[in-house]
PDB file with SEQRES, HELIX, SHEET and CRYST1 records, atoms N, CA, C and O in Angstrom:
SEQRES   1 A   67  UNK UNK UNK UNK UNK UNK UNK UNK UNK UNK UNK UNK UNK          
SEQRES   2 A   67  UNK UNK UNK UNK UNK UNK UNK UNK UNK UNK UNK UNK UNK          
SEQRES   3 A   67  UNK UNK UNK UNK UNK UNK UNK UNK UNK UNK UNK UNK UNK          
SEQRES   4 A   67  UNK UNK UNK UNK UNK UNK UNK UNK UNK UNK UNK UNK UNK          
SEQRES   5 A   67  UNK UNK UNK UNK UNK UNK UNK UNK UNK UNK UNK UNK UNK          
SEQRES   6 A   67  UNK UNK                                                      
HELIX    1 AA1 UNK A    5  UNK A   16  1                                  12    
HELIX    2 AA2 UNK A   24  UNK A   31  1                                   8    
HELIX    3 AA3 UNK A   41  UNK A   49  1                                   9    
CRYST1    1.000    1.000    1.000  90.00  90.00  90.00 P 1           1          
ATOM      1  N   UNK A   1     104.940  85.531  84.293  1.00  0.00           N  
ATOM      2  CA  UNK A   1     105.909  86.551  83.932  1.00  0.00           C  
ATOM      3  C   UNK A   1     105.229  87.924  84.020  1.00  0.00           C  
ATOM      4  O   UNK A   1     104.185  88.233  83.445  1.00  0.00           O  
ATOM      5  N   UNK A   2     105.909  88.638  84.754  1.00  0.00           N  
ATOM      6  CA  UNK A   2     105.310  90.311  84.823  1.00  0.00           C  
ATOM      7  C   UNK A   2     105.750  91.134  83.532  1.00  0.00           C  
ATOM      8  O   UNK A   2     106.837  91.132  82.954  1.00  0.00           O  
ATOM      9  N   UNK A   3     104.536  91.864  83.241  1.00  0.00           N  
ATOM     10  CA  UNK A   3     105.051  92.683  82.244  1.00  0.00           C  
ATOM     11  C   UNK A   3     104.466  93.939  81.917  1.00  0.00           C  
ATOM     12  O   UNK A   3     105.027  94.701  81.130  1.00  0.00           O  
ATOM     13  N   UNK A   4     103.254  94.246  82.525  1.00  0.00           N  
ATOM     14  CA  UNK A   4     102.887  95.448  83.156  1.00  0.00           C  
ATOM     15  C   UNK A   4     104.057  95.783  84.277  1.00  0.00           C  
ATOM     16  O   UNK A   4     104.882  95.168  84.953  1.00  0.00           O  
ATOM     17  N   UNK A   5     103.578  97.263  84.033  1.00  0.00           N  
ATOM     18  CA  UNK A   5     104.377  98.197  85.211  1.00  0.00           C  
ATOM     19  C   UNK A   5     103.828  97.685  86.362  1.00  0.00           C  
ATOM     20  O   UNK A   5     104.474  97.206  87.294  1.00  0.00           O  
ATOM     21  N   UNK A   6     102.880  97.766  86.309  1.00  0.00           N  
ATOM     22  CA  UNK A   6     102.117  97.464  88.094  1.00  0.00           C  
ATOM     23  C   UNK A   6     102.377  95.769  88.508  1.00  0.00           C  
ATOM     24  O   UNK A   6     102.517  95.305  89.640  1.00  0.00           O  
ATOM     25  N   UNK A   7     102.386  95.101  87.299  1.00  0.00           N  
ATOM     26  CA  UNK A   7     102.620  92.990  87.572  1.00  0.00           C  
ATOM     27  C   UNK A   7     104.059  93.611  88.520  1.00  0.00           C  
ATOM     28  O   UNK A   7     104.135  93.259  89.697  1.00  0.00           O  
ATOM     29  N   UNK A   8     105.012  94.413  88.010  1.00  0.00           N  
ATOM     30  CA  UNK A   8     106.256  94.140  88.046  1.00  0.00           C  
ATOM     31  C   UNK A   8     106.603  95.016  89.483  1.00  0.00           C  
ATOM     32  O   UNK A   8     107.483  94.746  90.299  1.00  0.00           O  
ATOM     33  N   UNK A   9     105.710  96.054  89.522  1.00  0.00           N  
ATOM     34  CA  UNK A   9     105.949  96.541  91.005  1.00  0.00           C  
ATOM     35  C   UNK A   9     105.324  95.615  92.044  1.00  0.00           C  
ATOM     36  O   UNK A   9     106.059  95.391  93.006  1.00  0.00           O  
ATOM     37  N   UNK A  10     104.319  95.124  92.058  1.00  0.00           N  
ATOM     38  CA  UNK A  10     103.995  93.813  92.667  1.00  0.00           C  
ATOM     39  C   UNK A  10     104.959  93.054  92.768  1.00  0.00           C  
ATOM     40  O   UNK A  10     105.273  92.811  93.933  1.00  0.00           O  
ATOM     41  N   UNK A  11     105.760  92.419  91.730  1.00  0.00           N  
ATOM     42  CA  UNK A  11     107.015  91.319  92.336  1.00  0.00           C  
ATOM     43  C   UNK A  11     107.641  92.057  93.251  1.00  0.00           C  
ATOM     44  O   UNK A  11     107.374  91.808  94.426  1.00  0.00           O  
ATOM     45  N   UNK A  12     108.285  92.768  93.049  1.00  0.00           N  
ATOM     46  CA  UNK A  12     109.433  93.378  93.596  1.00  0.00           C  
ATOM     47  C   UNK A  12     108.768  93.741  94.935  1.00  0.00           C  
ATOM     48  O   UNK A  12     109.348  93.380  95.959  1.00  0.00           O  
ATOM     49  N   UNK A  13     107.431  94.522  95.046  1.00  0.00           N  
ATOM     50  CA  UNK A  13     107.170  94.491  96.094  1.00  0.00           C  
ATOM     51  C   UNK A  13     106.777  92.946  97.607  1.00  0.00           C  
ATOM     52  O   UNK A  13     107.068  92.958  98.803  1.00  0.00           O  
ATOM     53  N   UNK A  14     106.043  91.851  96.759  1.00  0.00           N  
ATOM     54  CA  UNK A  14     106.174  90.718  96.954  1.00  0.00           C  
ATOM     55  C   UNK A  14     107.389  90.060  97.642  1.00  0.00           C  
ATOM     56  O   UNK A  14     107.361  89.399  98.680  1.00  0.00           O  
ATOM     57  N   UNK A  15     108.480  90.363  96.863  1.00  0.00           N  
ATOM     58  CA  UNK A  15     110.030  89.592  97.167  1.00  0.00           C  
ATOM     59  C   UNK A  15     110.761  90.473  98.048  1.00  0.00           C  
ATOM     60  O   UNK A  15     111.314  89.870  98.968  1.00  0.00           O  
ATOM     61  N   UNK A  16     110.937  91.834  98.034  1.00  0.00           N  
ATOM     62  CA  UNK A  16     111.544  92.683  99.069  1.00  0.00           C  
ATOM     63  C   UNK A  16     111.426  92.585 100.210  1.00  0.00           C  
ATOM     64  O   UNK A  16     112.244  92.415 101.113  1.00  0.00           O  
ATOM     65  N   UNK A  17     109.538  92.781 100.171  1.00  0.00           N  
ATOM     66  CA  UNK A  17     108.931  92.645 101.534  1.00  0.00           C  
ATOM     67  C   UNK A  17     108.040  91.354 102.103  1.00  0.00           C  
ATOM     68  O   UNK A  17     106.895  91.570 102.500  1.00  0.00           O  
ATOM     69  N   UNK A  18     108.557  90.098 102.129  1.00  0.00           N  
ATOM     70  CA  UNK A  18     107.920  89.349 102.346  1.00  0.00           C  
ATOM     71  C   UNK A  18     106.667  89.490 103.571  1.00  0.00           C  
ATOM     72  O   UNK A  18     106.794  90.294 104.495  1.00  0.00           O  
ATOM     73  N   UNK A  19     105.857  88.891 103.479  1.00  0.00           N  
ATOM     74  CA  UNK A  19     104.939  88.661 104.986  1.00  0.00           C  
ATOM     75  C   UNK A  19     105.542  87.605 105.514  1.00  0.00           C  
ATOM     76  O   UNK A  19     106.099  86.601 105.070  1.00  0.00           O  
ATOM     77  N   UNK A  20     105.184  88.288 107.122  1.00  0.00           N  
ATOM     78  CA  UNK A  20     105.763  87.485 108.513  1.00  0.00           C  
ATOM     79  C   UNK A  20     105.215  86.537 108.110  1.00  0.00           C  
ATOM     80  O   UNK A  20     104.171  86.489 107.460  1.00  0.00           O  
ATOM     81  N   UNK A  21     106.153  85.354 108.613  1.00  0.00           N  
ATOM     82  CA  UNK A  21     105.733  83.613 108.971  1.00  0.00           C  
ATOM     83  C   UNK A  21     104.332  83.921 109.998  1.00  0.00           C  
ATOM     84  O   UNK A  21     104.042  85.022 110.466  1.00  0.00           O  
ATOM     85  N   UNK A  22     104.055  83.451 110.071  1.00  0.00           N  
ATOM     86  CA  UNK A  22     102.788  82.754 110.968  1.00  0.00           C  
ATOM     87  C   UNK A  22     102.862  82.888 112.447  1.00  0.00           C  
ATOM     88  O   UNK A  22     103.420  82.039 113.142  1.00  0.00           O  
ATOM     89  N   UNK A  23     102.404  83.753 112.834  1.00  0.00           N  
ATOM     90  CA  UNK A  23     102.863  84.119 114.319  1.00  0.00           C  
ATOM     91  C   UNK A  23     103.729  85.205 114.996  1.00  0.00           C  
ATOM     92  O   UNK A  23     103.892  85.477 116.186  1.00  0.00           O  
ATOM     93  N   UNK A  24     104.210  85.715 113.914  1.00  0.00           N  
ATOM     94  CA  UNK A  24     105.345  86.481 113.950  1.00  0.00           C  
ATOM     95  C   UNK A  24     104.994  87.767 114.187  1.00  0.00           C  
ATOM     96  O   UNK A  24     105.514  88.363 115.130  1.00  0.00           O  
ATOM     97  N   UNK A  25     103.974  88.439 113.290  1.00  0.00           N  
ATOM     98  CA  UNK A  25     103.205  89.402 113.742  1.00  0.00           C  
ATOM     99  C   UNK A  25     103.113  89.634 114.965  1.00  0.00           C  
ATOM    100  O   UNK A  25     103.612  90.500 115.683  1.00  0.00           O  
ATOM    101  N   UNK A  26     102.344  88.678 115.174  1.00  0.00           N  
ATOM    102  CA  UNK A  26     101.966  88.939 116.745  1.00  0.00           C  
ATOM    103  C   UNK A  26     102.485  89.013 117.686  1.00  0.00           C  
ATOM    104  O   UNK A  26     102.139  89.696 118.650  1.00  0.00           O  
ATOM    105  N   UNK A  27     103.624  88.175 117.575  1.00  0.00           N  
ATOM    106  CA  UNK A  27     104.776  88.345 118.793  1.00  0.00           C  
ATOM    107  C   UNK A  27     105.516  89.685 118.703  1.00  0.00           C  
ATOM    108  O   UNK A  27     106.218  90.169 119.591  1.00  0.00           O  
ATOM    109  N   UNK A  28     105.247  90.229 117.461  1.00  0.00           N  
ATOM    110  CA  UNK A  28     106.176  91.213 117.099  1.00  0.00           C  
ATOM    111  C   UNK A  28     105.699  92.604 117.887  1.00  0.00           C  
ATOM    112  O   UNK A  28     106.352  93.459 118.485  1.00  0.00           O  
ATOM    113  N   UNK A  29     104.027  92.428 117.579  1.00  0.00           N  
ATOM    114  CA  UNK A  29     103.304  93.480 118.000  1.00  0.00           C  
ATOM    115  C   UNK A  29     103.067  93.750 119.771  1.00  0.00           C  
ATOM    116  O   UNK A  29     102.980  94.764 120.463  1.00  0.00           O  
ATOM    117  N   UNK A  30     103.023  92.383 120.028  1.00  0.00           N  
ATOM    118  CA  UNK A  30     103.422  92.310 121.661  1.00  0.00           C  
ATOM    119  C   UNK A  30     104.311  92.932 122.082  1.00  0.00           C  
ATOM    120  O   UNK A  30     104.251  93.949 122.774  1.00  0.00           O  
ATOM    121  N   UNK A  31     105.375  92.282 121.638  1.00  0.00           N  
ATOM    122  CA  UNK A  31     107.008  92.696 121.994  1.00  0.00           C  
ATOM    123  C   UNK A  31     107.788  94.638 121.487  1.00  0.00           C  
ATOM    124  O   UNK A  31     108.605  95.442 121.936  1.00  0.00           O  
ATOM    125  N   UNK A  32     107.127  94.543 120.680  1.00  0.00           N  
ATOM    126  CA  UNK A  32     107.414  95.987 120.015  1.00  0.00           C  
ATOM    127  C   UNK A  32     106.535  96.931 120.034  1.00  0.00           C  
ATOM    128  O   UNK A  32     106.595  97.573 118.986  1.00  0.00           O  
ATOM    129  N   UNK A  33     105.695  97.335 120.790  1.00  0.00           N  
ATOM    130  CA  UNK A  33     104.459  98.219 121.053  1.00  0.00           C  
ATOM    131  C   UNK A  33     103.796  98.157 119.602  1.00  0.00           C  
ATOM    132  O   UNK A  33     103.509  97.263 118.806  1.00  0.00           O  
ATOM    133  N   UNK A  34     103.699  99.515 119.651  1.00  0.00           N  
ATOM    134  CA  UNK A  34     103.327 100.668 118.143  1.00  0.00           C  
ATOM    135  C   UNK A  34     104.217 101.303 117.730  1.00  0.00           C  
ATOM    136  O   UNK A  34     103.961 101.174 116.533  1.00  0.00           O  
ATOM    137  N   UNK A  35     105.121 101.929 117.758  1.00  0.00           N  
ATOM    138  CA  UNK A  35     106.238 102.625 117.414  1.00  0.00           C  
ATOM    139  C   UNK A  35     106.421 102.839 115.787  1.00  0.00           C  
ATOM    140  O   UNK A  35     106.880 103.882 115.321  1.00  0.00           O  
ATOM    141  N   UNK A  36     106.067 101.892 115.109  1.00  0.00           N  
ATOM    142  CA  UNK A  36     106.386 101.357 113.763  1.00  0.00           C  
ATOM    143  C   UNK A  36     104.932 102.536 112.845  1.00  0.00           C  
ATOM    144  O   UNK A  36     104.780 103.153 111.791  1.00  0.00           O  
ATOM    145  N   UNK A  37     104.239 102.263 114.029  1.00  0.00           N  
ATOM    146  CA  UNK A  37     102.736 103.386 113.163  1.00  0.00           C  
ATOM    147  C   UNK A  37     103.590 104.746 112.853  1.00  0.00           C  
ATOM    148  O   UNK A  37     103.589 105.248 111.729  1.00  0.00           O  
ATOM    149  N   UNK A  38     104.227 105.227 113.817  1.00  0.00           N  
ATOM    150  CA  UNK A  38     104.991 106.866 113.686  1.00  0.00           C  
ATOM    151  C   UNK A  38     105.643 106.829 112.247  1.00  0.00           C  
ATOM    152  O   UNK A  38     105.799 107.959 111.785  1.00  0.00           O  
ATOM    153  N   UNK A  39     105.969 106.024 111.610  1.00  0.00           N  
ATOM    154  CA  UNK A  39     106.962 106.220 110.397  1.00  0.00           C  
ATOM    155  C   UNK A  39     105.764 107.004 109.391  1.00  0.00           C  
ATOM    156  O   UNK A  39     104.594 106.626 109.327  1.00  0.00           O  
ATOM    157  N   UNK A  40     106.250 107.996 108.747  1.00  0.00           N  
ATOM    158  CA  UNK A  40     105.489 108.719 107.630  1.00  0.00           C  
ATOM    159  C   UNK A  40     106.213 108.375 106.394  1.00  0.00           C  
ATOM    160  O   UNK A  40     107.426 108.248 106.226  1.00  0.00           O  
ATOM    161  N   UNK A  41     105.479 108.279 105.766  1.00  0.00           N  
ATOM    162  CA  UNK A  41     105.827 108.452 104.144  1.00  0.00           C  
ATOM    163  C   UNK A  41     107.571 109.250 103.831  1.00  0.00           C  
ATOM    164  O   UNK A  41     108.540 108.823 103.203  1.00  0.00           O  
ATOM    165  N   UNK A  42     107.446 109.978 104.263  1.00  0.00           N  
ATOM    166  CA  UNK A  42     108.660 111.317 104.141  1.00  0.00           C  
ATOM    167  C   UNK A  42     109.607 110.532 105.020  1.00  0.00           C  
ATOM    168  O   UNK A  42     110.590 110.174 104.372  1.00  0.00           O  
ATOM    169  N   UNK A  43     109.636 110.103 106.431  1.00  0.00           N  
ATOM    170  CA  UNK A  43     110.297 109.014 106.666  1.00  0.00           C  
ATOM    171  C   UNK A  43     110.898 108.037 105.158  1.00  0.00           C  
ATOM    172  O   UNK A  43     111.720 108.346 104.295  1.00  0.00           O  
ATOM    173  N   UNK A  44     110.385 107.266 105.277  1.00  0.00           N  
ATOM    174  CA  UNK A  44     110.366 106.115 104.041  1.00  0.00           C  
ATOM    175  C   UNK A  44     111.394 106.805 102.885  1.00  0.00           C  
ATOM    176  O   UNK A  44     112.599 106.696 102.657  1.00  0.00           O  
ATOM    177  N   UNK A  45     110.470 107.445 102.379  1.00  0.00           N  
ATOM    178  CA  UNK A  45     111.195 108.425 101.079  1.00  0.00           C  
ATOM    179  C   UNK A  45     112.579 108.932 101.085  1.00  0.00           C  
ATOM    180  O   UNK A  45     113.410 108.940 100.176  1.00  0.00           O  
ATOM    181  N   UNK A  46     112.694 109.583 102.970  1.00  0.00           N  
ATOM    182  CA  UNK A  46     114.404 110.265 103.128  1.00  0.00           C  
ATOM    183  C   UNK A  46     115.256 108.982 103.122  1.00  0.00           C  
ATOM    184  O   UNK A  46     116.246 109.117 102.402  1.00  0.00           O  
ATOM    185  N   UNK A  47     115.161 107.784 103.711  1.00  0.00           N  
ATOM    186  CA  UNK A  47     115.453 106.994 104.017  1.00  0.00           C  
ATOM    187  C   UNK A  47     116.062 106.258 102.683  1.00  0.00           C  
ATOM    188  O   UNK A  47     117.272 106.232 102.459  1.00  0.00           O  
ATOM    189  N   UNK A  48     115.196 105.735 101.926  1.00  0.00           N  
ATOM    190  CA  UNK A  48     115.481 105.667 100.202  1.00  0.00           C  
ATOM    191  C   UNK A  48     116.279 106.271 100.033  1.00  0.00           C  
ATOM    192  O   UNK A  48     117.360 105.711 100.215  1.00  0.00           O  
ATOM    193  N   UNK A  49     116.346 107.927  99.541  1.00  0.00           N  
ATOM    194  CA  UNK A  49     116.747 108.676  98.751  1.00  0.00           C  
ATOM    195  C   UNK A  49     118.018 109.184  98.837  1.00  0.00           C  
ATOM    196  O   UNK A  49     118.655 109.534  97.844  1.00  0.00           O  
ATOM    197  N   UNK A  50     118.564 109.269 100.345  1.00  0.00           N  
ATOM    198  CA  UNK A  50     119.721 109.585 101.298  1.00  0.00           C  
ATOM    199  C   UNK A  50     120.744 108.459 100.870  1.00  0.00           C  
ATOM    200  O   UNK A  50     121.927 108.642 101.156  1.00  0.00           O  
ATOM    201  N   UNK A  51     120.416 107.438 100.281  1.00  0.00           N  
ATOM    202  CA  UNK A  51     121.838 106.507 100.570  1.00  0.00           C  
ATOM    203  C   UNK A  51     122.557 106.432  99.322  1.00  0.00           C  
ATOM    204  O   UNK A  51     122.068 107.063  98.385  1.00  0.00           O  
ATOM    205  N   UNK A  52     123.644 105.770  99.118  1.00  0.00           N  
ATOM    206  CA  UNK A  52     124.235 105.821  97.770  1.00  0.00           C  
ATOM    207  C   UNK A  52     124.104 105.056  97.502  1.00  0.00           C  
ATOM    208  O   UNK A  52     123.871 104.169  98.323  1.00  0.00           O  
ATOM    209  N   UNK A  53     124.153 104.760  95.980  1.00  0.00           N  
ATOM    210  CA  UNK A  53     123.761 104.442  94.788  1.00  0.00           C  
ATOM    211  C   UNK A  53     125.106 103.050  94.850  1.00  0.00           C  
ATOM    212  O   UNK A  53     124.875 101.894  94.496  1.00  0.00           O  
ATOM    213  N   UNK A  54     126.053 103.397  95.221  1.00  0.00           N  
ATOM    214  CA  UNK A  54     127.594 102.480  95.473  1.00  0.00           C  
ATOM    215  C   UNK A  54     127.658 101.396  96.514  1.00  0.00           C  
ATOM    216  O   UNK A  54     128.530 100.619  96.903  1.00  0.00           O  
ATOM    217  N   UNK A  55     126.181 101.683  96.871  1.00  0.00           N  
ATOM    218  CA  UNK A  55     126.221 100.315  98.439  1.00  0.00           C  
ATOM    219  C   UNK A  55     125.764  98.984  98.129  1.00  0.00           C  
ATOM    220  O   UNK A  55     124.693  98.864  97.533  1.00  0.00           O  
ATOM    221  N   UNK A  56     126.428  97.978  98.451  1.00  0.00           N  
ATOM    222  CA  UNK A  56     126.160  96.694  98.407  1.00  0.00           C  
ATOM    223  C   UNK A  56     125.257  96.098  98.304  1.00  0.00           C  
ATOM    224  O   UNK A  56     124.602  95.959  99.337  1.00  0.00           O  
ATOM    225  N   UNK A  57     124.740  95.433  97.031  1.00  0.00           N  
ATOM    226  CA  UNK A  57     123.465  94.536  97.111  1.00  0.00           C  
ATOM    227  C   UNK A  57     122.941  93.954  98.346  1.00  0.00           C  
ATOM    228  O   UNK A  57     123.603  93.913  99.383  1.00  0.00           O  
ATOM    229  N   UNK A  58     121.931  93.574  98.250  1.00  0.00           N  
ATOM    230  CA  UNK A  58     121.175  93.089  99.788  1.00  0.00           C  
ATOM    231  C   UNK A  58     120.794  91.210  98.963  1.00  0.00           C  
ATOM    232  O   UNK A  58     121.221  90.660  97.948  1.00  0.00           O  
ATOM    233  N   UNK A  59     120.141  90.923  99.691  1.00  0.00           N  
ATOM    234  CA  UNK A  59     120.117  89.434  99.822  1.00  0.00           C  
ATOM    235  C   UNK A  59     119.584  89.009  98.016  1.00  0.00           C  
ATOM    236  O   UNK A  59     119.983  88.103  97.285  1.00  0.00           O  
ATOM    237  N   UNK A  60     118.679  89.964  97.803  1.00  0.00           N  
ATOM    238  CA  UNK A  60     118.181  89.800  96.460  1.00  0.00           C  
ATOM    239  C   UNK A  60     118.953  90.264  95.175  1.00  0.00           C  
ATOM    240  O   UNK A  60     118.554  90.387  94.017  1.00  0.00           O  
ATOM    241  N   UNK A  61     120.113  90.471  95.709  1.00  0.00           N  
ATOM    242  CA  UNK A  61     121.124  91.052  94.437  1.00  0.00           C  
ATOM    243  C   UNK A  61     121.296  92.534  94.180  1.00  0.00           C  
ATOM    244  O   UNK A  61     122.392  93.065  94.001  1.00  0.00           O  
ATOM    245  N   UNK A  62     120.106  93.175  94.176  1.00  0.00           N  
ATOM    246  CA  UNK A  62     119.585  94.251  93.859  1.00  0.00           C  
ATOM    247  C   UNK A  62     120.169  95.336  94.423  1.00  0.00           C  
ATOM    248  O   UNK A  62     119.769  95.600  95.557  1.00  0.00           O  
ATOM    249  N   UNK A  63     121.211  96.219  93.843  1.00  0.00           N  
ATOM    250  CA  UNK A  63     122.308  97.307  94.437  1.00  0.00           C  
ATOM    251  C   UNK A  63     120.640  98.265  94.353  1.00  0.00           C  
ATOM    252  O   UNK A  63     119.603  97.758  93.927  1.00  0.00           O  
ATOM    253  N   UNK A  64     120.788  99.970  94.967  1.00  0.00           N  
ATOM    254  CA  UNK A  64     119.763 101.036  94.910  1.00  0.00           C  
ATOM    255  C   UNK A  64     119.414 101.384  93.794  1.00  0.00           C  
ATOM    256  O   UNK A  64     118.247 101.502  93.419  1.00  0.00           O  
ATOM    257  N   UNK A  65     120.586 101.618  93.034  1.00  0.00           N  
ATOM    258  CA  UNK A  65     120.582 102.135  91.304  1.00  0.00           C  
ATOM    259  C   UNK A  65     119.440 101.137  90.639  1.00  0.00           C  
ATOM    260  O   UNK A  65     118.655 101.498  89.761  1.00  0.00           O  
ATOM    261  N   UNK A  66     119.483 100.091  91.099  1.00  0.00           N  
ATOM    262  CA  UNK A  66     118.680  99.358  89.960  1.00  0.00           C  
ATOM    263  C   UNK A  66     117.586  99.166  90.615  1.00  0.00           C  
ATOM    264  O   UNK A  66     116.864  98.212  90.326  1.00  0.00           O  
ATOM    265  N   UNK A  67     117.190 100.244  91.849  1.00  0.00           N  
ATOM    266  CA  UNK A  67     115.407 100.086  92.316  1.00  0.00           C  
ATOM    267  C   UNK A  67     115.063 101.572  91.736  1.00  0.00           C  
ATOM    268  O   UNK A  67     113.913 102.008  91.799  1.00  0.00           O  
TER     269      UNK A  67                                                      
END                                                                             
């Protein structure tokens, strides 16, 4: 059970973002150059911060409001 701040950003980070299956990487990195290196922080952040709060949970339940 998490119960530190940091145990609990770990789950969430853990379950959101799983790691690729086994192989997947690599095919990924083949198939998809580098492109993915260009994303900055500020990327990431607008991306977050821009959407509403009213949009549909994703697979884990979890609407924006409650990240």
């Amino acid at each position: 059970m998490a119960e530190s701040w940091e145990e609990k950003a770990e789950l969430i980070k853990e379950e959101a973002f799983p790691k690729p299956w086994k192989g997947v990487e690599r095919k990924a990195q083949e198939e998809g150059g580098e492109m993915w290196k260009k994303i900055t922080d500020e990327d990431i952040r607008e991306a977050l911060f821009n959407q509403s709060v009213q949009k549909a949970p994703g697979p884990d339940r979890l609407g924006f409001k409650a990240i």
